[in-house]
C-alpha positions, 0 to 999 in steps of 0.5 A: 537441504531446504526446499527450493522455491520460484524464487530461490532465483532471485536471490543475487538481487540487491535493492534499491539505494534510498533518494539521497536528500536534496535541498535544492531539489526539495525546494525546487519541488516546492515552487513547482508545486505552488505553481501547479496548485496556482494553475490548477486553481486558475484552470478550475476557476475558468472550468466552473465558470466559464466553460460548463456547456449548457446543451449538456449541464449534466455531463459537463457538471460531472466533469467538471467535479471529477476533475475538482475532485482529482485536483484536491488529491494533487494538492494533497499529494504536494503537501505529502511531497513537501521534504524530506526529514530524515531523523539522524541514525545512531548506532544500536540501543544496549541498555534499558536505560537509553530507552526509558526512564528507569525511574530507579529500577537497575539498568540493564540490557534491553531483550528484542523479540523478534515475531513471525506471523504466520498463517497457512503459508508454505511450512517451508517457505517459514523456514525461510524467514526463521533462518534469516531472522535466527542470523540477525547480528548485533554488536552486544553480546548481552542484548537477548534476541529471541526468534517466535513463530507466531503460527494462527494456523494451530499447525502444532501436530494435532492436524495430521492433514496439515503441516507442521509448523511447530515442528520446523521451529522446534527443528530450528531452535526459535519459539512457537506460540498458538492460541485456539482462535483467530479473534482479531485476525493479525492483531489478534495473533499479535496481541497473544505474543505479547502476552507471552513475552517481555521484549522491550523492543519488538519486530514483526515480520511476516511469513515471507519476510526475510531481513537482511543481517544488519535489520536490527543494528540499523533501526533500534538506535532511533528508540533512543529517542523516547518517544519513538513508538515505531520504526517502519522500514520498506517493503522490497519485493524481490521476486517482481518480473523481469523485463523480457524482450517482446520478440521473447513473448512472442515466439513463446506464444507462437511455441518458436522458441524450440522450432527446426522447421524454416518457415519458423526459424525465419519468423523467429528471426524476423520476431528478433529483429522488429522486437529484440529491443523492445522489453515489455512486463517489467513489473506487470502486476505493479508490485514494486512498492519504492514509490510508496516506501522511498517517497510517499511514507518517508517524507511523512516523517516531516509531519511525523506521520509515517504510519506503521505497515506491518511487516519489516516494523520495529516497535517500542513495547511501552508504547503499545501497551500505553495504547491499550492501557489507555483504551481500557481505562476510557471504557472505564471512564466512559462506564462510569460516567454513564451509570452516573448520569443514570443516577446509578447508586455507588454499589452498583457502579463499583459491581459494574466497574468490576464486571467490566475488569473481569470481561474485558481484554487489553487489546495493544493492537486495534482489532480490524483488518487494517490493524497496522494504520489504525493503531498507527493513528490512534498512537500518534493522537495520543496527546498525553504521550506524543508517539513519534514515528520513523520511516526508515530510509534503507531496505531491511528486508526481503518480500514477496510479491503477489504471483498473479492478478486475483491475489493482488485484487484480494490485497489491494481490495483488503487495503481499500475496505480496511482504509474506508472503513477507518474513513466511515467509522474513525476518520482521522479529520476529526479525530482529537489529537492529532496534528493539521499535517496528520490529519491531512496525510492519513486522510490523503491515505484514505482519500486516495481510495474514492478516486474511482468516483472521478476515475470512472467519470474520466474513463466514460467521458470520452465514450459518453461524446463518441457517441452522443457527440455532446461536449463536456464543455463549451469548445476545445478551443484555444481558451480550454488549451491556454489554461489545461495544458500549463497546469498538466505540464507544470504537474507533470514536472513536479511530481517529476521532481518530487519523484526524482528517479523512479518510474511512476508508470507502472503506478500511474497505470494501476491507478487507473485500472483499479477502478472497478474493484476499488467500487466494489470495496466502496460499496461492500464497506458503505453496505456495512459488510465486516471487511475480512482479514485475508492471508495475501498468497504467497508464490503462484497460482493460477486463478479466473481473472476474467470477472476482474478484467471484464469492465476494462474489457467493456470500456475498451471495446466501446471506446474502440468502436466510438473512435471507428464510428466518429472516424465514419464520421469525420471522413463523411464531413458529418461531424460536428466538432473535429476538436473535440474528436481529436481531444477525445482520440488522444484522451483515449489512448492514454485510458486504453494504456492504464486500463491495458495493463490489467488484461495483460496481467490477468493472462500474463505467464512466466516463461519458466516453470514454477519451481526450480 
């Protein structure tokens, strides 16, 4: 019998159907979206030049980037929205030779290997994933799939204190490959695999990825067209909370629910009724990740700039080792060349072109944190090739979720630094290769990680004139109304449709309160620290969240204690600006909302145990 984990109670949960195209919807985003990006452009054009309050230059000009800044990202996200263009599905490759160009080698079937790549992750919670992937059907009978537990953790028996991993994929019949070193983290693992095997057609996994049977027959028909480097498909995480009534939380946090005494028994029943209808935690560590998967990456395929994200990928084995074949011979090129320039006799430059073979590894995946997105763009520049990418529509797989809020801080924050790193070091705005609407949808990726620069400013804004009383601009008058709130609604419209059914809420809020650690991955990666390569947890684990909760804490607090003081002074007839007191109080509950949502994450509690 296998272990049972949290969740084996989630096991009937379905996922989400895909947005079906629309192409009266697609264009009806589109003239919302040009018109949001007129207003925004006409708002901005009055803020620069015709609202900056003089009294306050500093703080109304900072404003007044902040929000240019914010504007741009919108803008961005317009494009990134523009339409759907879901390539035609076909059915499964069987031959070589719908593949590739055999060029006069026999035909023959195509060999898929299918990769787990493991770590320090539950032995039997990989057992798991090895099960699911070993049940993976295809209509082909002379199509080989071999199943490889990829373990970094050198979990092989030669560590009595550890688990072993080599003997749950003995047990299951799959293979199990090592190396003595964890270079290059992910990519590195990888890279030994593929050493190791032949699979024209490869899919990773992760360890607590779990496909669905069809995962293989419904992506592999897209390397029909050859030029197809990957096939991403969503992540679904099916352990997210559940929705609970707010009464359910509050009698569990007053010990209720077992109660015989009267007095709790009434309160209990009291607690029923104001808040029986009332569902409160759906989603409260903000991990559904349909928006990201169904609307941000799939619609990428319309400039064919779906990046890859890892887990639930299926890849084409020649284009990964053309990318590193490539990288080999540019150094070779570019040692050449540099001797030459030296006025390097041709000996010495043949002894060096040698030394260089010897030393150097072909490397099919980019070593860095964010192996994934790195190696995404540096296929797509491949201008001798011209690699193509699919987000696929459907779910394929089953995930899990981070369990409490310092693993998800540790994963977003591996996804900032690993994204700003690329930004300071491979920005893809001036990479060669590739096309205008690549460059603006994986800069629009990494752009998304300077938001907390704006985000603080738009959080201490309202708190900078509670208690200094300065406007930001010239008056919150019928003017700053006329031109802020026809762009906000029309923006709030579009991304309405450009959304069409799921929930941005969660999103939004998150948005928001990952201010603070998003800073610190934006001053670790501009200080130059090497970003690590950190196993996200799987299942749960209690952790101190109160550093990451603190400055949400703070800034609450203080915008509380300014809306009290000007309160004060409003009921004293002292205040200056009443407008803006009332524009602030309103800015303010929709800061004190998103910034929330952390402090209840870091002390949330399941109502039940841990295992079942």
């Amino acid at each position: 019998m296998k272990k049972q984990f949290y969740f084996n109670r989630f096991e009937h949960r379905k996922p989400y159907p895909a947005i079906r195209e629309n192409k009266l919807r697609t264009l009806l985003f589109q003239f919302f979206g040009i018109v949001t990006i007129a207003l925004g452009i006409a708002y901005l054009n009055w803020r620069w030049r015709y609202s900056l309050n003089p009294d306050a230059m500093t703080f109304s000009v900072f404003l007044v980037v902040a929000e240019t800044l914010s504007f741009i990202s919108t803008v961005m996200i317009i494009i990134n929205f523009w339409a759907y263009k879901d390539p035609e599905k076909t059915p499964p490759v069987r031959m070589l030779s719908e593949i590739e160009d055999l060029q006069g080698r026999p035909d023959r079937p195509v060999t898929i290997d299918v990769f787990i790549a493991t770590y320090n992750e539950d032995v039997e919670l990989v057992r798991y994933s090895i099960i699911d992937a070993k049940n993976l059907n295809y209509p082909y009978d002379d199509v080989e799939i071999k199943v490889y537990v990829l373990d970094d953790g050198r979990r092989d028996g030669r560590d009595p204190k550890k688990e072993n991993m080599k003997k749950v994929a003995e047990e299951e019949g799959v293979g199990y490959l090592i190396r003595e070193h964890n270079e290059g983290y992910k990519a590195g693992n990888l890279k030994n695999a593929l050493e190791h095997t032949n699979g024209d057609i490869f899919a990773i996994l992760d360890a607590d990825t779990r496909p669905f049977p069809d995962f293989l027959v419904n992506t592999t028909g897209y390397f029909k067209r050859k030029k197809v480097a990957w096939v991403q498909t969503p992540q679904w995480f099916y352990d997210t909370t559940e929705a609970q009534p707010l009464s359910e939380v509050i009698n569990g946090r007053l010990n209720l629910h077992q109660t015989q005494n009267f007095f709790g028994t009434q309160l209990k029943k009291f607690n029923n009724f104001i808040f029986g209808k009332i569902m409160v935690n759906e989603d409260i560590f903000g991990n559904d990740p349909r928006l990201f998967y169904d609307v941000i990456l799939r619609k990428r395929n319309f400039f064919n700039a779906a990046f890859c994200c890892g887990a639930g990928s299926v890849h084409r084995r020649e284009a990964i080792m053309s990318l590193a074949v490539k990288d080999f011979a540019d150094k070779l090129n570019k040692l050449e060349n540099d001797l030459k320039s030296r006025n390097s006799a041709e000996k010495e430059i043949k002894e060096q072109k040698q030394a260089l073979i010897l030393k150097e590894e072909i490397i099919p995946f980019k070593f860095h944190a964010s192996e994934d997105i790195y190696t995404s763009i540096m296929l797509h520049a491949d201008k001798e090739n011209r690699w193509e990418s699919i987000q696929h529509a459907g779910v394929e797989c089953r995930m899990l979720s981070t369990q409490d809020l310092d693993s998800w801080i540790k994963q977003h924050q591996r996804y900032a630094e690993g994204s700003l790193d690329i930004a300071f070091k491979d920005n893809p705005i001036f990479i060669k290769g590739l096309t205008l609407g690549q460059r603006i949808c994986y800069f629009s990726t990494i752009w998304s990680y300077f938001a907390p620069l704006w985000i603080l400013v738009f959080l201490l804004s309202p708190v900078i004139f509670f208690f200094t009383l300065d406007l930001p601009v010239r008056a919150y008058s019928f003017d700053f109304f006329k031109y802020f709130l026809p762009f906000q609604i029309v923006n709030t419209i579009t991304i309405a449709i450009g959304c069409w059914g799921i929930a941005t809420k969660r999103g939004d809020q998150y948005y928001i309160s990952s201010f603070w650690f998003m800073i610190l991955s934006l001053i670790s990666v501009v200080r130059g620290k090497k970003v690590k390569f950190n196993v996200t947890p799987k299942g749960k684990a209690l952790a101190k969240n109160t550093p990451h909760i603190l400055p949400h804490i703070i800034i609450i607090s203080l915008t509380l204690l300014g809306i009290a003081w000007n309160g004060v002074l409003l009921a004293l007839g002292r205040h200056p600006t009443p407008s803006g007191f009332a524009a602030n109080s309103f800015w303010c509950i929709f800061n004190i909302i998103s910034l929330s949502i952390m402090i209840r994450a870091a002390y949330w509690r399941p109502v039940e145990t841990e295992e079942v």
